[in-house]
C-alpha positions as CSV (number, residue, x, y, z in Angstrom):
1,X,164.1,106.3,27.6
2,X,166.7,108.9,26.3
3,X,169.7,106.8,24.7
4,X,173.0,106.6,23.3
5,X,175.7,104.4,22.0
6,X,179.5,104.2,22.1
7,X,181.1,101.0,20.1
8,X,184.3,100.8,20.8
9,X,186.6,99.9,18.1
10,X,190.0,101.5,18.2
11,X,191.7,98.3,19.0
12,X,194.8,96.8,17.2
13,X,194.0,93.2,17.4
14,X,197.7,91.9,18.2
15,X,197.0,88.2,18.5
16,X,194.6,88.0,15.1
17,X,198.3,88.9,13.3
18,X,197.0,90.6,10.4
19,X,197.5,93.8,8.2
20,X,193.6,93.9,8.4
21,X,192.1,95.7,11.7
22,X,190.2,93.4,13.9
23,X,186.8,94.4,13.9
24,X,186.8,94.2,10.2
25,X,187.9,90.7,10.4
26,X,184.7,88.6,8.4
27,X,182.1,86.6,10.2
28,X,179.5,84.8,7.2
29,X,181.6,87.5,5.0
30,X,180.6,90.3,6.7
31,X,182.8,92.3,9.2
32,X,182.4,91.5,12.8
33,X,182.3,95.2,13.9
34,X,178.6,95.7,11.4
35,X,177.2,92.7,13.9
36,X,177.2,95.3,16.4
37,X,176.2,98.3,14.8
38,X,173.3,96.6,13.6
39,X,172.6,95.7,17.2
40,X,173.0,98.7,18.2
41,X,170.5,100.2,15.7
42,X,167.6,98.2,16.7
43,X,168.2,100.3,20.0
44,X,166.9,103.6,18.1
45,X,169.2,105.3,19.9
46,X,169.6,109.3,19.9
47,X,173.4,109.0,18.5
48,X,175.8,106.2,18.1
49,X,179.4,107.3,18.3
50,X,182.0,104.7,17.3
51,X,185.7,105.0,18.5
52,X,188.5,104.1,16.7
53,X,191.8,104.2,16.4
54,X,194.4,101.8,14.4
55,X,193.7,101.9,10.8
56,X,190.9,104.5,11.2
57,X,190.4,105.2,7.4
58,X,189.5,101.6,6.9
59,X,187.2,101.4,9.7
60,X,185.5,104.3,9.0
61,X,185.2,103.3,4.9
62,X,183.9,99.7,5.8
63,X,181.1,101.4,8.2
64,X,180.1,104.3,5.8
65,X,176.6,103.2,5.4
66,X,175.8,103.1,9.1
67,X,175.1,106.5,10.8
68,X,177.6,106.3,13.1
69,X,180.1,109.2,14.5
70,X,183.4,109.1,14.5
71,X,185.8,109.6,17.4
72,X,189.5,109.1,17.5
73,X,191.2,107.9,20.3
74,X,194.6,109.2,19.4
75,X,196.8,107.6,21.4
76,X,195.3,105.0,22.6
77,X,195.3,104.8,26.7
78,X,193.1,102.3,27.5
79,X,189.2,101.6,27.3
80,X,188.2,104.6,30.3
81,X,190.2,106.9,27.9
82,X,188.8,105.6,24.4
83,X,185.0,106.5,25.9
84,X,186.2,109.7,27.7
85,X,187.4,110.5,24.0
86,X,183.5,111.0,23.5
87,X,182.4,113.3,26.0
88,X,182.7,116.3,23.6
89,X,180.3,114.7,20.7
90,X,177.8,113.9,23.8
91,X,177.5,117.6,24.7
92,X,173.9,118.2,25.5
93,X,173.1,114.9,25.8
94,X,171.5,113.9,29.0
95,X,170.3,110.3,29.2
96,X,171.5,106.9,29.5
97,X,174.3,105.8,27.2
98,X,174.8,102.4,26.5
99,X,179.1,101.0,25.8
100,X,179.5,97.9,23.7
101,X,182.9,96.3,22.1
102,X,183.1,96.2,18.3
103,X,184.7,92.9,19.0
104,X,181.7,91.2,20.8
105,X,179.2,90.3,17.4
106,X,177.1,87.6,18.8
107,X,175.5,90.4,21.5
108,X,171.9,90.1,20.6
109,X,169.4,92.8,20.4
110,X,166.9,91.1,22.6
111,X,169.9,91.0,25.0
112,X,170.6,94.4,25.2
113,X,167.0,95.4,25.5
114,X,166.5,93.2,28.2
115,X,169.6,95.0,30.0
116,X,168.8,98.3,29.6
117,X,165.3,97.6,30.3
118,X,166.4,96.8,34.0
119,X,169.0,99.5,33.9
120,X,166.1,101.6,33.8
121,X,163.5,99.6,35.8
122,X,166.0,99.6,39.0
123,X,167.0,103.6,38.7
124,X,170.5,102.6,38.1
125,X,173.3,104.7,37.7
126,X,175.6,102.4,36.4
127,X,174.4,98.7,35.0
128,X,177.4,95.9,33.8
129,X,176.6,92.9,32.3
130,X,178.0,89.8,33.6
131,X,178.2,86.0,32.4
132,X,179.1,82.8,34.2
133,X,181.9,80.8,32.3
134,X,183.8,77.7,33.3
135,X,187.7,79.1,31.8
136,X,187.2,83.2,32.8
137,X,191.7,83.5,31.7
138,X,191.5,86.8,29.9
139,X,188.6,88.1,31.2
140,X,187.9,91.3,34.1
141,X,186.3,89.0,37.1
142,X,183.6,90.5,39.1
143,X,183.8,90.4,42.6
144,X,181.1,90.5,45.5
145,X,180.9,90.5,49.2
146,X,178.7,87.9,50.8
147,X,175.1,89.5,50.0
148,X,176.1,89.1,46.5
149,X,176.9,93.0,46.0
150,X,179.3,93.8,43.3
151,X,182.4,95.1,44.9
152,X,184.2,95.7,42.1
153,X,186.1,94.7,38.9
154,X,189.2,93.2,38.3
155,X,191.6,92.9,35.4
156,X,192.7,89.3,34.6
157,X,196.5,90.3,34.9
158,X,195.8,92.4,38.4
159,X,193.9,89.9,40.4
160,X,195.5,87.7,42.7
161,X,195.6,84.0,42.6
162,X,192.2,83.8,44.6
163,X,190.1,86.4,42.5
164,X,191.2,84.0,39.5
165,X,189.0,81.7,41.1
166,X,185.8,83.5,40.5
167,X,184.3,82.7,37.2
168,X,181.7,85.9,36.9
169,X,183.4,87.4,34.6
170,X,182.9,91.6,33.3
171,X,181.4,91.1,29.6
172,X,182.4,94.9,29.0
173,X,179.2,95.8,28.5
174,X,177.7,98.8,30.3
175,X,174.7,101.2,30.3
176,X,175.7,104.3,32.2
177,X,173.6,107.7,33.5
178,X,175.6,110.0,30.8
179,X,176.3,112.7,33.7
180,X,177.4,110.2,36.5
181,X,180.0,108.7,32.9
182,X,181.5,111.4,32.5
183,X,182.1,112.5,36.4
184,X,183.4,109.1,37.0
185,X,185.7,108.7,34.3
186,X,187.6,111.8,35.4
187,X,188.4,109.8,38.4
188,X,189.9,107.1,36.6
189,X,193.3,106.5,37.0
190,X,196.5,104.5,35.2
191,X,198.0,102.7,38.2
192,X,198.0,99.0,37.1
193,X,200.0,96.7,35.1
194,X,198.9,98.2,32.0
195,X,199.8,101.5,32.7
196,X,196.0,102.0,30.9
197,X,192.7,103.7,32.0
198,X,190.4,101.2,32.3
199,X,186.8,101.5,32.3
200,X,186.1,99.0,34.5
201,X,187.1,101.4,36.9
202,X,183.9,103.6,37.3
203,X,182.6,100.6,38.7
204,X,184.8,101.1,41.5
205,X,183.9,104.7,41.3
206,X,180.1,103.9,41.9
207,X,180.7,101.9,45.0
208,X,182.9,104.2,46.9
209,X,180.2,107.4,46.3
210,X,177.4,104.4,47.1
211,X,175.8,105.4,43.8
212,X,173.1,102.9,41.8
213,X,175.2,99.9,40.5
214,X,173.2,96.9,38.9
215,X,175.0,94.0,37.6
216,X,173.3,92.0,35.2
217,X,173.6,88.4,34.5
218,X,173.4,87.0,30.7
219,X,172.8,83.4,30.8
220,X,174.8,82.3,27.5
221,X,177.7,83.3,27.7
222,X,178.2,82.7,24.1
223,X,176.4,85.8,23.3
224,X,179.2,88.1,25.2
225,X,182.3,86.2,23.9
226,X,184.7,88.8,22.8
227,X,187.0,87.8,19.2
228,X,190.9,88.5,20.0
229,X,192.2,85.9,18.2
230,X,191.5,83.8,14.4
231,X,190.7,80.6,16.9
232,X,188.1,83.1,19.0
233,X,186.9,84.2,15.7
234,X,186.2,80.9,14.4
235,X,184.4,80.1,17.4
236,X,182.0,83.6,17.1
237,X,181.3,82.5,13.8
238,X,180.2,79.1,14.4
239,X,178.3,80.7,17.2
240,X,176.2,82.9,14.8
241,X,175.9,80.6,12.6
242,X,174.0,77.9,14.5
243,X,171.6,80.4,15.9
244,X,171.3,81.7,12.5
245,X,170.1,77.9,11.1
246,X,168.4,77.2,14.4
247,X,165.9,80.2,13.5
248,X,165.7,79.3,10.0
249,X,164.3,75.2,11.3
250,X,162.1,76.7,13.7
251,X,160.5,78.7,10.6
252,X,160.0,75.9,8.9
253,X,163.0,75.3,6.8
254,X,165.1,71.5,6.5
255,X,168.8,72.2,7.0
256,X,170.1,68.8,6.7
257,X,173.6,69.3,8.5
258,X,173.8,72.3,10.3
259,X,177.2,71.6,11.0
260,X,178.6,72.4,7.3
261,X,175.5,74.6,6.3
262,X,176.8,78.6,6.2
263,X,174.0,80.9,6.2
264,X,174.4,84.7,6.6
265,X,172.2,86.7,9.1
266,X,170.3,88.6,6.3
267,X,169.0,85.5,4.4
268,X,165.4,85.0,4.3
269,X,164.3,81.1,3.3
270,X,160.6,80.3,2.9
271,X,158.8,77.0,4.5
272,X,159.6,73.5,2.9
273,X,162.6,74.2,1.5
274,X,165.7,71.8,1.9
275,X,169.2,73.0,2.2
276,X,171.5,70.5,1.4
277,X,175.1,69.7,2.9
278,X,177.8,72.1,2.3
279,X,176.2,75.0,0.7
280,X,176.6,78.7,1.4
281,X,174.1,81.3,1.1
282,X,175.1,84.9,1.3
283,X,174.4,88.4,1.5
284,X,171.2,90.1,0.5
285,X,169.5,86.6,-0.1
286,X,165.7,85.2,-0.7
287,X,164.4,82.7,-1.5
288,X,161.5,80.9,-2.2
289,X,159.0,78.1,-0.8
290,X,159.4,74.4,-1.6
291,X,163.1,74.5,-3.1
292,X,166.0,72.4,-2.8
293,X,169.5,74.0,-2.4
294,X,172.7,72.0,-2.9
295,X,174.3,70.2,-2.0
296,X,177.9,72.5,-2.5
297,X,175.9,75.5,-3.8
298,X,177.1,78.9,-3.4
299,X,174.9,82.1,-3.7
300,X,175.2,85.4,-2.8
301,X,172.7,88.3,-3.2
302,X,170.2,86.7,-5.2
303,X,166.9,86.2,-5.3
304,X,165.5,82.6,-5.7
305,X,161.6,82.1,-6.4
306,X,159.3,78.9,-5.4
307,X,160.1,75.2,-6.0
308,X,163.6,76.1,-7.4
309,X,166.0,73.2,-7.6
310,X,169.9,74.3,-7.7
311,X,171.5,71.5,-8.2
312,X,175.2,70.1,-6.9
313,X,178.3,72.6,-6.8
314,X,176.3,75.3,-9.0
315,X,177.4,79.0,-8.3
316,X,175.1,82.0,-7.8
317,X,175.5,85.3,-7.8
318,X,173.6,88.9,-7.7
319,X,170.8,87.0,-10.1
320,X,167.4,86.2,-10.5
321,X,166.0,83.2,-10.1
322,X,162.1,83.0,-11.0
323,X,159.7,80.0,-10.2
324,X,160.0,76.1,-10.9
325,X,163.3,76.7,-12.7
326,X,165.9,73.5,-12.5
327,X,169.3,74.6,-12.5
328,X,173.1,72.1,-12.5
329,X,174.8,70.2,-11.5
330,X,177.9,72.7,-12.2
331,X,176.2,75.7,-13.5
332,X,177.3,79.4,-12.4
333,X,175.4,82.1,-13.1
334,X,176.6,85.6,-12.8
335,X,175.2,89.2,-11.7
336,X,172.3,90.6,-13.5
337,X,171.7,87.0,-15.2
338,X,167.5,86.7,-14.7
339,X,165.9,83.0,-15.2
340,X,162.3,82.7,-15.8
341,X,159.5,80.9,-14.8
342,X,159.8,77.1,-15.8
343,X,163.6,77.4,-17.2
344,X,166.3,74.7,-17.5
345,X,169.7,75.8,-17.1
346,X,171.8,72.6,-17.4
347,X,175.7,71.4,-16.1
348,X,178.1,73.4,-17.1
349,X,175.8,76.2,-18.3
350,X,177.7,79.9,-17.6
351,X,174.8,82.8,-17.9
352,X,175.8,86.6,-17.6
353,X,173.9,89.6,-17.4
354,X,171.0,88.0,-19.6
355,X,167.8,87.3,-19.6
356,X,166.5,83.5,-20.4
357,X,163.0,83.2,-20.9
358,X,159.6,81.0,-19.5
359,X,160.3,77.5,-20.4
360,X,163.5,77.7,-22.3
361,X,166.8,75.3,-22.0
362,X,170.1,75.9,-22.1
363,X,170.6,72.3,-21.1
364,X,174.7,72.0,-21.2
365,X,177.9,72.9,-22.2
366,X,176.8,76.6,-23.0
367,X,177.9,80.0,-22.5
368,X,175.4,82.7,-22.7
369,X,176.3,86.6,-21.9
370,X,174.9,89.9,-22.9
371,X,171.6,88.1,-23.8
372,X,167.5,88.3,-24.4
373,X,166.5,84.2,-24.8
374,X,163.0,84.5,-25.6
375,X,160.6,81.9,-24.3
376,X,160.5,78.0,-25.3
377,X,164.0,78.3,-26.6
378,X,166.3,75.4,-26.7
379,X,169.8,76.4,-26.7
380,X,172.2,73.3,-28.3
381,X,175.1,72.1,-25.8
382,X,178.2,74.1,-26.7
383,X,176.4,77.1,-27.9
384,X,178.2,80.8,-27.6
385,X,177.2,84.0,-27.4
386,X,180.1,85.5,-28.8
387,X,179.2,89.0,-26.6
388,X,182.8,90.8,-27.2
389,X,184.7,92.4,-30.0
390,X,188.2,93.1,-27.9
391,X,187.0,96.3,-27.3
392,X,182.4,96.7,-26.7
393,X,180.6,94.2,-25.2
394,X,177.5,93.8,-27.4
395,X,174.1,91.9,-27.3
396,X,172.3,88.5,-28.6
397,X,168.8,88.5,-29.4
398,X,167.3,84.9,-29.6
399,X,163.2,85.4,-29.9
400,X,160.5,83.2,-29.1
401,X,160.6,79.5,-29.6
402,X,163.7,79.4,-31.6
403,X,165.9,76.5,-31.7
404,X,169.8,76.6,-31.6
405,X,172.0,73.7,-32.9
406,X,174.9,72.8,-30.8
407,X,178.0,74.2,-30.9
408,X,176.4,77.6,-32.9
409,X,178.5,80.9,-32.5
410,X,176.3,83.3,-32.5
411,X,178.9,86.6,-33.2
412,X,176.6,89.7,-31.6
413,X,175.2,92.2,-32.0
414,X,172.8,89.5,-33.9
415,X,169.3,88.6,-33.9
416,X,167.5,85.5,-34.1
417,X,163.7,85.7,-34.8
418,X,161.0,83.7,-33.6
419,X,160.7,80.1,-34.3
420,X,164.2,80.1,-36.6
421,X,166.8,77.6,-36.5
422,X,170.2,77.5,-36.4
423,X,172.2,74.2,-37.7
424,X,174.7,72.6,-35.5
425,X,178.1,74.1,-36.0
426,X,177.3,77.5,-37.8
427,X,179.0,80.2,-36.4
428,X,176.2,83.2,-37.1
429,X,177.0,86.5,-38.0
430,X,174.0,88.0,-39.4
431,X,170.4,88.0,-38.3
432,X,168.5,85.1,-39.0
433,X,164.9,85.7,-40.5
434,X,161.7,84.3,-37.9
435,X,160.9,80.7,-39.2
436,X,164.3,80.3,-41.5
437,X,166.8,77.4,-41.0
438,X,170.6,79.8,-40.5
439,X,173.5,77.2,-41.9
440,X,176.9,78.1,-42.0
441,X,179.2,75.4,-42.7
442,X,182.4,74.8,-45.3
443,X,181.9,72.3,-47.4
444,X,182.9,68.5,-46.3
445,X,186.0,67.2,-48.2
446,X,187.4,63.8,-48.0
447,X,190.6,62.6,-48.6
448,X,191.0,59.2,-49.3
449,X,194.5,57.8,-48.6
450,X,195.2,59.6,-45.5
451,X,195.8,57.3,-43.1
452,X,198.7,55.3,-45.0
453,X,200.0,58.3,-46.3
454,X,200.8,59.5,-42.4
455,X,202.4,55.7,-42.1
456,X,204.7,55.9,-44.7
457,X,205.8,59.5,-43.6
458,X,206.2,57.9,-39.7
459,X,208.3,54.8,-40.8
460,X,210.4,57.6,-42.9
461,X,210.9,59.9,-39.8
């Protein structure tokens, strides 16, 4: 089967009353028009030519990594002119090309294949695919005669007060012989409330010449909802979403509330790990078997090993997470921060771009950034890596099996060696010798006195 794509996309987005273009609006923070593009992929198709219009530039930036062509549909006449705005990057192509909205993200690619499939089973020139819902306002109806053969398609503000009635609704989906497209769009016209060419209409146009029309039924409608409003979009999302944590339980994963559980569509979770209430988990994710996530933990685009705990409202991001490391409550690390096997990594712990190593602890109260922890170090609550000068970042070096006293400030660049100590409250500016104790204190004075002496000066004032 010879195929093709056209996403349509050139849409304003009115009711979502933003300065943002629609099908950029987010879904599990990522736009709503990639959902479809990625759906589209899986087809393989020959081309996929996406159509825009308002805000072009940022449409076009958002979807640069996709291999999509552009068309604009400049101005914008209606959906039967935004695909007849393609006709030109189709030249020589002579297949079946398959039309899908950028605002429709819950279209699955089983779904489609199953619809072309029978587009191309049943030799037909033109296949739509329809849904049953209980409230079609809004939506194109699809009409039949009484041996259930598509007539034609209506718009919601055309039909009359019986045609409301119907609830088979037009999805605005279609898969269409490329040469019959583009003979039947040049029959389109604008007379209707709209004053718009609307693509329903080469349904019309395949009836009167009795060419092949198939109309095909999805069962969940869910999957064809389209997202013209913020209340629409927050009903896509939660859509997604619990199909997204349905697969992940039926791979062997615990969610324990669905309900408040956010999970994007690119996450991968191994078996006999539990993810707690309220936690996100974003992006280019992995993670492990046998861990326990949350509850209230965020992560994006990390990657999380085996029999990882991440403990309450802890904060993840772009890091590396290796096996049987213990992280929280409250801990954040940042991008490029990498925790080995075994590690500790306490409440109120922030790591950046650093390395902490096999069995060390940086149990609380720490900040660590621009760093190489060896293994079996024990960082002291309130210890600093004092990474920046005002002007160069620059980088801590703790070796092997050192231990650092709390509340140290270690001033880089500096080096620790292997097995030395630092005393609590030294702020280190030089390197400190493998096996030496590091203290940097002024010396302890006492005045005695003090405390009546700050009476008498009260009772004076």
């Amino acid at each position: 089967m010879s195929l093709a794509v056209i996403i349509l996309a050139a849409g304003k987005g009115v009711r979502m009353n933003s300065q943002l273009p629609k099908v950029l609006h987010p879904i599990l923070k990522k736009p709503m028009l990639c959902y479809v593009l990625e759906a589209a992929q899986k087809m393989e198709p020959e081309k996929i030519a996406l159509v825009l219009g308002h805000d072009s530039e940022l449409v076009k930036e958002a979807v640069s990594d996709y291999p999509v062509e552009a068309v604009i549909q400049e101005p914008q006449l209606g959906t039967g002119h935004a695909v007849l705005c393609c006709e030109d990057a189709f030249q020589g192509f002579s297949g079946d090309i398959l039309i899908l909205s950028g605002d429709v993200p819950a279209i699955s690619f089983s779904s489609l294949r199953e619809f072309t499939d029978s587009h191309v089973k049943n030799g037909a020139d033109l296949s739509l695919m329809s849904t049953l819902v209980e409230d079609p306002g809004g939506y194109g109806r699809v009409l039949r005669n009484t041996d259930g053969e598509v007539l034609r398609v209506v718009e919601d503000k055309d039909a009359t007060a019986d045609e409301k009635k119907e609830n088979e609704i037009n999805t605005g989906i279609y898969c269409v012989n490329s040469s019959f497209l583009w003979e039947s769009l040049g029959g389109l016209d604008s007379e209707n409330s709209q004053g718009e060419y609307y693509l329903p209409g080469i349904v019309d146009f395949c009836v009167s010449r009795k060419r092949r029309l198939l109309a095909f039924s999805l069962a969940d409608p869910k999957e064809v909802s389209g997202v013209n409003s913020r209340e629409q979009l927050g009903e896509a999302e939660k859509t997604m979403r619990q199909a997204i944590n349905r697969r992940h339980m039926e791979n062997g994963v615990t969610i324990e509330d669905p309900e408040t559980t956010y999970i994007s569509d690119s996450v991968s979770i191994g078996r006999d790990t539990t993810v707690c209430p309220n936690t996100y988990i974003y992006g280019e994710t992995s993670i492990g078997d046998g861990c326990r996530i949350g509850p209230s933990v965020y992560i994006e685009d990390s990657r999380i090993g085996n029999n990882v705990e991440i403990r309450f409202s802890s904060y993840l991001t772009g890091c590396e997470v290796e096996n049987g490391v213990v992280m929280g409550p409250f801990c954040h690390l940042r991008p490029e921060a990498r925790i080995k096997d075994g590690a500790k990594i306490g409440n109120f712990v922030e790591i950046k771009k650093s390395e902490i190593g096999v069995g060390s602890k940086v149990p609380h109260l720490s900040y660590v950034g621009d760093a190489d922890i060896g293994d079996g170090v024990n960082i002291g609550a309130g210890t600093i890596t004092c990474n920046y000068d005002g002007v160069n970042k620059h980088r801590t070096v703790v070796e092997d099996r050192a231990f650092i006293g709390s509340d140290t400030m270690l001033v880089a660049p500096i080096r620790v060696g292997k097995e030395a100590t630092t005393a609590a409250g030294s702020t280190i500016t030089k390197d400190v010798s493998p096996g030496a104790l590091a203290i940097e204190r002024a010396g302890q004075k006492e005045i005695t006195g003090w405390a009546e002496r700050k009476r008498i000066k009260k009772e004076k004032s």
